[in-house]
NUVO-735071 format. One line per field, with one value per residue (C-alpha): x, y, z; residue in one letter. Coordinates in nm, 3 decimals. Each point is the difference from the previous one (the first is absolute). Layout:
! residues N
xx c(X | ...);
yy c(Y | ...);
zz c(Z | ...);
marfi c(A | ...);
This chain:
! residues 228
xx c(10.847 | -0.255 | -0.280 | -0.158 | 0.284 | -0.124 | 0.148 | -0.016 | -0.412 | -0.206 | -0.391 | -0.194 | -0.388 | -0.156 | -0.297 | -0.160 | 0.270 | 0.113 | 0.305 | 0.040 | 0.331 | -0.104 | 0.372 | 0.268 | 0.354 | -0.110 | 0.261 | -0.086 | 0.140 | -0.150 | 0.170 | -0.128 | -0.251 | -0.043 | -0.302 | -0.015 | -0.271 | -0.054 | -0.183 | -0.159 | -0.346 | -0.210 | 0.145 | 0.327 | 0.042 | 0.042 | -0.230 | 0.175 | 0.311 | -0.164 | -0.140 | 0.354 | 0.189 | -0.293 | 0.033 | -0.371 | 0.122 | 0.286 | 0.030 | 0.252 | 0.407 | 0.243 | 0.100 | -0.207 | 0.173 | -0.162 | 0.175 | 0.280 | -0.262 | -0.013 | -0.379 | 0.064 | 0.136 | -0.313 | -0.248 | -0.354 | 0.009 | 0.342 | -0.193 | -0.306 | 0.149 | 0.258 | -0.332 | -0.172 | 0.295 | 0.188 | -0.242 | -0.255 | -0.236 | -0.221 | -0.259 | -0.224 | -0.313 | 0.079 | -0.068 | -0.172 | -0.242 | -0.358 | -0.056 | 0.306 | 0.090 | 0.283 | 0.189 | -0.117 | 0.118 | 0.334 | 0.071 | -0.114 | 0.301 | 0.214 | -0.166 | 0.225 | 0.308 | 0.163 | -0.181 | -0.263 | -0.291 | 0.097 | 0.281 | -0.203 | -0.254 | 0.237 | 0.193 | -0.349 | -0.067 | 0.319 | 0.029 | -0.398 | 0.130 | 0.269 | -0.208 | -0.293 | -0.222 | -0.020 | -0.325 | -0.119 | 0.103 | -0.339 | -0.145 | -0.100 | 0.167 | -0.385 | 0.023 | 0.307 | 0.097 | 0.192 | 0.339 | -0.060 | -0.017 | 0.281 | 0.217 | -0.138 | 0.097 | 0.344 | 0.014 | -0.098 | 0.334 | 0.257 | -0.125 | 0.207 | 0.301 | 0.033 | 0.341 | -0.179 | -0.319 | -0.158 | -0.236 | -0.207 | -0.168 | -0.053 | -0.186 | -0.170 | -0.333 | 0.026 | -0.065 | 0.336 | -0.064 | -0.010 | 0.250 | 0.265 | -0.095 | 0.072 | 0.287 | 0.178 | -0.127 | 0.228 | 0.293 | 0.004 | -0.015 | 0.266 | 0.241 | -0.079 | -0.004 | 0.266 | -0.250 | 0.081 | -0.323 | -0.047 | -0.309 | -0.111 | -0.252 | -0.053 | -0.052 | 0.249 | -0.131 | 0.175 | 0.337 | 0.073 | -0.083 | 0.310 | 0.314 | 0.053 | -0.258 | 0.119 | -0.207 | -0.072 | 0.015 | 0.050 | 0.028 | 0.328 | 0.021 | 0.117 | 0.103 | -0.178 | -0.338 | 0.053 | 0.260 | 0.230);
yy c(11.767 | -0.193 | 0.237 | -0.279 | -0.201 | -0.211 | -0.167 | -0.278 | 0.092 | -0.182 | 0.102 | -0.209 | 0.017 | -0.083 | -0.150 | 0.007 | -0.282 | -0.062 | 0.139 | -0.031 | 0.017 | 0.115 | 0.211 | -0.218 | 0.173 | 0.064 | 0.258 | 0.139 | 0.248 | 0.178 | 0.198 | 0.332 | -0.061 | -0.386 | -0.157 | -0.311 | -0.187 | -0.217 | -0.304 | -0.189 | -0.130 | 0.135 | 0.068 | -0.036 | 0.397 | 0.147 | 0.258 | 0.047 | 0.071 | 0.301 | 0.117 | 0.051 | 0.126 | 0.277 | 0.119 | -0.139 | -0.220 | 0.094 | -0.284 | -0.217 | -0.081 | 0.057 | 0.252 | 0.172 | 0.238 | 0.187 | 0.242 | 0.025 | 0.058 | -0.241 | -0.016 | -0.087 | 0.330 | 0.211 | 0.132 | -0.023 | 0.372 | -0.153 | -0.327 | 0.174 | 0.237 | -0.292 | -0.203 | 0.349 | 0.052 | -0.337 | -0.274 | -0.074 | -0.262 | -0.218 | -0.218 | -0.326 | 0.271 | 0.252 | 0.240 | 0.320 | 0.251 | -0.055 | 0.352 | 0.119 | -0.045 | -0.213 | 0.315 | 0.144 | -0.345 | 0.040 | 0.390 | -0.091 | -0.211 | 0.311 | 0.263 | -0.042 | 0.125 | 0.296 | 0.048 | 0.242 | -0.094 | 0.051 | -0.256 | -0.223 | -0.007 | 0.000 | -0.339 | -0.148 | 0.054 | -0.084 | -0.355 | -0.074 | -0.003 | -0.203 | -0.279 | 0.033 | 0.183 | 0.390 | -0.045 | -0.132 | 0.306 | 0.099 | -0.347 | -0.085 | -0.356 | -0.195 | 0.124 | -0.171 | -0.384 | -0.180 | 0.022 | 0.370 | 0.089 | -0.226 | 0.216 | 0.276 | -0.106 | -0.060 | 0.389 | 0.111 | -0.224 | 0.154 | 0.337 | 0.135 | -0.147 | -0.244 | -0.175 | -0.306 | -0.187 | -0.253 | -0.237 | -0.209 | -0.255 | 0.281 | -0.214 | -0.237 | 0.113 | -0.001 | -0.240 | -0.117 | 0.223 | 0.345 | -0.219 | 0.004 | 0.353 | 0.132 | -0.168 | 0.137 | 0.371 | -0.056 | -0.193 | 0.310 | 0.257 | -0.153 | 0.033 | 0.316 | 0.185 | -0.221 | -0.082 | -0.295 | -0.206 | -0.296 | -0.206 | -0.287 | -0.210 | -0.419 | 0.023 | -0.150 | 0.137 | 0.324 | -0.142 | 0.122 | 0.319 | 0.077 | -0.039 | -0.205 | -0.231 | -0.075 | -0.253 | 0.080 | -0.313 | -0.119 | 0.352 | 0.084 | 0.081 | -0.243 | -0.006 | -0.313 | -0.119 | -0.312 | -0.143 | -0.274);
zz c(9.443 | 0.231 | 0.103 | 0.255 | 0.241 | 0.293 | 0.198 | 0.257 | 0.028 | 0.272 | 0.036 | 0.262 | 0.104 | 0.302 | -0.011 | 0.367 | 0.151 | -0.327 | -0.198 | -0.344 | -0.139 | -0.388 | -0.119 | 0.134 | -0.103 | -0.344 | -0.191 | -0.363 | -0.248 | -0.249 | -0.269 | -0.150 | -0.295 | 0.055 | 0.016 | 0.241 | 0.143 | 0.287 | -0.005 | 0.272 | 0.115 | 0.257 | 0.360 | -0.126 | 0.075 | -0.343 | 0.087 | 0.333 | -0.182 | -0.164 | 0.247 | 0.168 | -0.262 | -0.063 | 0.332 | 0.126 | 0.193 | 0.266 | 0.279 | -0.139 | 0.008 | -0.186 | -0.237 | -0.313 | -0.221 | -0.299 | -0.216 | 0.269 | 0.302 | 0.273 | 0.117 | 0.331 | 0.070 | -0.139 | 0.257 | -0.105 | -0.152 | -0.230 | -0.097 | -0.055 | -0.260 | -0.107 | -0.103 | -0.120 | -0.256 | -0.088 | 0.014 | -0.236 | 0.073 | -0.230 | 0.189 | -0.143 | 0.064 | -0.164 | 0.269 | -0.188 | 0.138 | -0.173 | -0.027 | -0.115 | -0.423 | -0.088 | -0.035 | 0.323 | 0.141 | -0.161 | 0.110 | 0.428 | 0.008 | -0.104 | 0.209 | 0.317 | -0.248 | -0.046 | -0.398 | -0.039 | -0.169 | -0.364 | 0.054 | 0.164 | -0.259 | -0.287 | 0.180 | 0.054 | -0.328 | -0.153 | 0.193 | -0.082 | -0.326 | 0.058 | 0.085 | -0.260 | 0.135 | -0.101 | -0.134 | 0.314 | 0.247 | 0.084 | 0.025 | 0.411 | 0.098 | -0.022 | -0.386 | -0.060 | -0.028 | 0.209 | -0.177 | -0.071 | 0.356 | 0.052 | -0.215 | 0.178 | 0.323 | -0.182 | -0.129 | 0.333 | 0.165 | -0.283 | -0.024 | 0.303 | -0.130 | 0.285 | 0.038 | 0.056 | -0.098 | 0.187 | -0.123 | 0.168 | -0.216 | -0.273 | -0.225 | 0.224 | -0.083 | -0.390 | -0.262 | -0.192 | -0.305 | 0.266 | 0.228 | -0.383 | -0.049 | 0.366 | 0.018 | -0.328 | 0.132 | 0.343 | -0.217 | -0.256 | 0.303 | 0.133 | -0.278 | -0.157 | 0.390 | 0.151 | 0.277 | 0.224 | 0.109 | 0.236 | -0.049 | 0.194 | -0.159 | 0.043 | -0.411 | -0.232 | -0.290 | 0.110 | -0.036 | -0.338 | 0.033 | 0.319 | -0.016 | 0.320 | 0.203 | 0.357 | 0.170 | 0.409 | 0.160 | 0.387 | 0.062 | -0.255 | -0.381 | -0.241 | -0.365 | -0.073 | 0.058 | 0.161 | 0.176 | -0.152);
marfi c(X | X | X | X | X | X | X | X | X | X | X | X | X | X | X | X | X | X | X | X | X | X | X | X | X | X | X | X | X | X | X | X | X | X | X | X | X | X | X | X | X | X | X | X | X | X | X | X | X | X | X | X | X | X | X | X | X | X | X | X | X | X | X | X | X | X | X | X | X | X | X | X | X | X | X | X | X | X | X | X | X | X | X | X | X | X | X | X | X | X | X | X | X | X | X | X | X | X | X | X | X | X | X | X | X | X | X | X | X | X | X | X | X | X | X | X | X | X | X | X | X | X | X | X | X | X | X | X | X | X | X | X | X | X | X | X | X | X | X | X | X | X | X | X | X | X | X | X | X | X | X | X | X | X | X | X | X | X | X | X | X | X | X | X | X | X | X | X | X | X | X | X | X | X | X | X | X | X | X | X | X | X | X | X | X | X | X | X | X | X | X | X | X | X | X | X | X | X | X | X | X | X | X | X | X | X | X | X | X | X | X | X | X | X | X | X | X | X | X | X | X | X | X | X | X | X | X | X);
C-alpha cells in the first residue's frame, strides 16, 4: 500500500523578476515501511520536496496524497493537525530546547495528543530506550554528544507514531562512526514499527542503509544517478 503518491508536482520561486522552476512534474511513490532516500546536491530542491509533502510548504501544483488524504484540500486547521499527528520530522540541527531534558524534549512533541501524561511519559520513555538512551533521560541537550542528541531528535519524530518521517540530512552533522550508528537506529525503527521514512541527503554513504535511492535531478526523480 503506498502511504506517499504524487503526482505530476511543479513548485516554482520567484525571485524579485526571477522565477525559478525547482519541482518540474516530478511523481513518486512510497510504500508503507520503506525506507528511500533522495539524493541530489544543493538547490536541486530535495529539501523543497519535504517541505511539501510535510505540509510546510503549500504553494505548489499538482497533487500530494498521504495515507489517502489529499493536502491540497486541508485548510490550515486540517494541515496543522495533519502535520501535528502524521509527520515526524528529523532536521540536520537537531532542533531541541536547551532547557528541556532529552526526555522533556521527547514528551513536547506528544503534548498536542489526546494521551495524558502517564502515556506520554511511558512512550517517551519507552522510545528513549529504543534508541539507547534510557540512561540519558534526565541529561539537558549541551550534556549530550552530537549523535546522542541526534537520536534524541529521532525519539522525539517516532514517539507520536507518525505515518511518516522526514529527514532532512539526519546525519549531516556527525562523524561516520555516529553517521553508521544513526543510521542503523532509523533502518531498525523502520522494520520493527513498519514506519516509512524519506530522507534526502547529498551522502552516498547512506545508500546501504535504505532500501531505494532516487536521485532529484532537472527537477524529476530518477532511478539512476547519472544519465546514460
Amino acid at each position: 500500500m503506498a502511504v506517499v503518491e504524487i503526482e505530476d508536482l511543479h513548485k516554482t520561486y520567484i525571485t524579485g523578476s526571477e522565477k525559478v522552476h525547482v519541482l518540474k512534474g516530478l511523481n513518486l511513490k512510497v510504500e508503507q515501511g520503506r525506507m528511500i532516500m533522495v539524493m541530489g546536491p544543493s538547490g536541486s530542491g530535495k529539501t523543497t520536496l519535504l517541505n511539501l509533502i510535510g505540509g510546510i510548504d503549500t504553494d505548489y501544483s499538482g497533487k500530494i496524497t498521504v495515507d489517502g488524504t489529499d493536502l491540497k484540500k486541508l485548510d490550515a486547521k486540517r494541515l496543522s493537525l495533519y502535520r501535528r499527528e502524521k509527520v515526524g520530522f528529523i532536521f540536520q540541527f537537531y532542533n531541541l530546547i536547551p532547557t528541556l531534558t532529552a526526555l522533556e524534549n521527547v514528551e513536547l512533541c506528544m503534548e498536542a495528543l489526546k494521551m495524558t501524561k502517564e502515556e506520554i511519559r511511558s512512550r517517551a520513555t519507552e522510545f528513549l530506550d529504543l534508541v539507547g538512551l534510557s540512561e540519558k533521560a534526565n541529561g539537558f541537550p549541551q550534556e549530550l554528544s552530537a549523535g546522542e542528541q541526534q537520536r534524541v531528535a529521532i525519539a522525539r519524530a517516532l514517539a507520536k507514531h507518525p505515518t511518516i518521517i522526514l529527514a532532512d540530512e539526519p546525519t549531516g552533522n556527525l562523524d561516520e562512526d555516529r553517521e553508521k550508528n544513526v543510521m542503523g537506529i532509523m533502518r531498525n525503527l523502520s522494520r520493527e514499527l513498519g514506519m516509512t521514512f524519506i530522507i534526502v541527503s547529498h551522502n552516498p554513504r547512506l545508500k546501504k542503509f535504505v532500501d531505494q535511492t532516487l536521485y532529484l535531478r532537472h527537477g524529476v526523480l530518477h532511478e539512476k544517478e547519472s544519465e546514460e
